[in-house]
Every structure is written in C-alpha cells, then in structure tokens.
ZAMARGU-4260 file (C-alpha; in steps of 0.2 Angstrom, whole numbers, plus 5000, padded with zeros to 4 digits):
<rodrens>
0) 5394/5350/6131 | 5409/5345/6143 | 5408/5328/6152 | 5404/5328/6171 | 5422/5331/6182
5) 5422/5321/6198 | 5437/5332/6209 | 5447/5326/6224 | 5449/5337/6235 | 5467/5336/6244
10) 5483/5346/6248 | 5497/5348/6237 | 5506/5335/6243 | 5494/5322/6241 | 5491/5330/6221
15) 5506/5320/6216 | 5502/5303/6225 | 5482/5304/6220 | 5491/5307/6200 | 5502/5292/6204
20) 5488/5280/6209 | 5478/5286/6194 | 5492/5281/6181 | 5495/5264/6194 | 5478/5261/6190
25) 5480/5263/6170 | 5474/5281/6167 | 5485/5296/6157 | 5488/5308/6168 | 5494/5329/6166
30) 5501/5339/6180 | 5500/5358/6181 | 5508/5367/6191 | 5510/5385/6195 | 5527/5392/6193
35) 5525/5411/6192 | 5514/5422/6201 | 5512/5443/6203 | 5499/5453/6212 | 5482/5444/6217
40) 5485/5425/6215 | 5472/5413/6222 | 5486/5400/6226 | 5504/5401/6228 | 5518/5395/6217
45) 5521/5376/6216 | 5501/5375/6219 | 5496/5358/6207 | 5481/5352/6199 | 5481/5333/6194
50) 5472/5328/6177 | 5466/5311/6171 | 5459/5309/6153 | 5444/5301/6158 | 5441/5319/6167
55) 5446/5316/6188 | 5456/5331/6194 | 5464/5333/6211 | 5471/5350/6217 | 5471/5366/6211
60) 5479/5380/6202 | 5469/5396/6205 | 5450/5396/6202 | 5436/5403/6190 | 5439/5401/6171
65) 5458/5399/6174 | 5458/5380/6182 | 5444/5378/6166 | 5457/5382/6152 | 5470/5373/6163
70) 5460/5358/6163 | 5457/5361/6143 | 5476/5363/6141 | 5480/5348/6152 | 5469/5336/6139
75) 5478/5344/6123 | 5492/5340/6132 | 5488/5322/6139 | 5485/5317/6118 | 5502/5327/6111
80) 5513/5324/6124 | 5520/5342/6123 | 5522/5350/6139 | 5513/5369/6140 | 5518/5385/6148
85) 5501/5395/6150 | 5503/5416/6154 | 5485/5421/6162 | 5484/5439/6167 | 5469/5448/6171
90) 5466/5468/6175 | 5455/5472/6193 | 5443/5479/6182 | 5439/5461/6175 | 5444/5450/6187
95) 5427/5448/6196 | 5420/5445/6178 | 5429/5426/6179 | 5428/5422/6196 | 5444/5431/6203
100) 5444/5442/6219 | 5456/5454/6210 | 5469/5456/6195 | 5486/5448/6197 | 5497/5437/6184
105) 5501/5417/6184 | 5511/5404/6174 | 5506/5388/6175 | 5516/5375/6167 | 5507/5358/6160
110) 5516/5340/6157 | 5509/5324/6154 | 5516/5311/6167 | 5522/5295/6160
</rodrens>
C-alpha cells in the first residue's frame, strides 16, 4: 500500500522553487520533466513534476497512471542517484483505460537534485 501524497498545486515556474524550498528545508528532492512529446500529450514539453522522498509533489507531467510511474521512477531515482529517461506511449484504443483523453507518446526525463 502506497503512503498518502500531499500535492502542491503550482505552475511550472514555481515547480523549480517549491523543489528548492523542499531541499532548503533538508528533504531529497527528483525533477521530471517532459522533454519529448507526439500526438495527444496532456502537458507540453518542459512541463515538470517536483518529488520529495518523504512523498510531496508539485506540478505535473501528464496524468493518469503516467505521473504514478513517474512519481515511482523519481523515488528509485531519489536512492540511486542515476538520472532516468522514461518512453510512455499509449494507442487511442487504450488511452481511456489509464486516464488519457487519447494516445499520443512522451519522454520524461527524471534527476535527482542535489
């Protein structure tokens, strides 16, 4: 069972500082952000989703299970250190099945900020 997620809504802008008040205030933080997308995208390229270990997230990367695994990615990442390039693609034909409008393709790129 997955802990509670407490989310701050915010623009992109404010992703960045939100993630920077987080580590200020001792917490490991991951950035994702989308680099790449084709066809139906919920959010643009350079979108961002802020991630702190103890489970606060600020932002967003697209929507359904995809900001789910993004969030899951961005934990691995927060322990390894190693930085993630995720490839999500999804047909029309299943897109509604995990909370798209419609198929379309994304890269999203995952760090750890130090």
């Amino acid at each position: 069972m997955s802990e509670p997620v407490s989310r701050t809504h915010s623009h992109d802008d404010d992703v960045l500082a939100t993630a920077a008040d987080w580590r200020a205030a001792g917490e490991t933080v991951a950035l994702a952000t989308v680099v790449e997308t084709w066809g139906s995208s919920p959010r643009p390229a350079g979108s961002r989703l802020a991630v702190s270990a103890s489970g606060k997230l600020a932002g967003s990367v697209s929507g359904g299970c995809i900001e789910g695994a993004v969030a899951d990615a961005a934990k691995e990442t927060m322990q390894t250190g190693a930085p993630q390039l995720l490839d999500f693609g999804i047909s029309d034909e299943r897109a509604w099945e995990v909370g798209l409008a419609c198929g379309g393709k994304l890269k999203v790129f995952v760090e750890k900020l130090s």
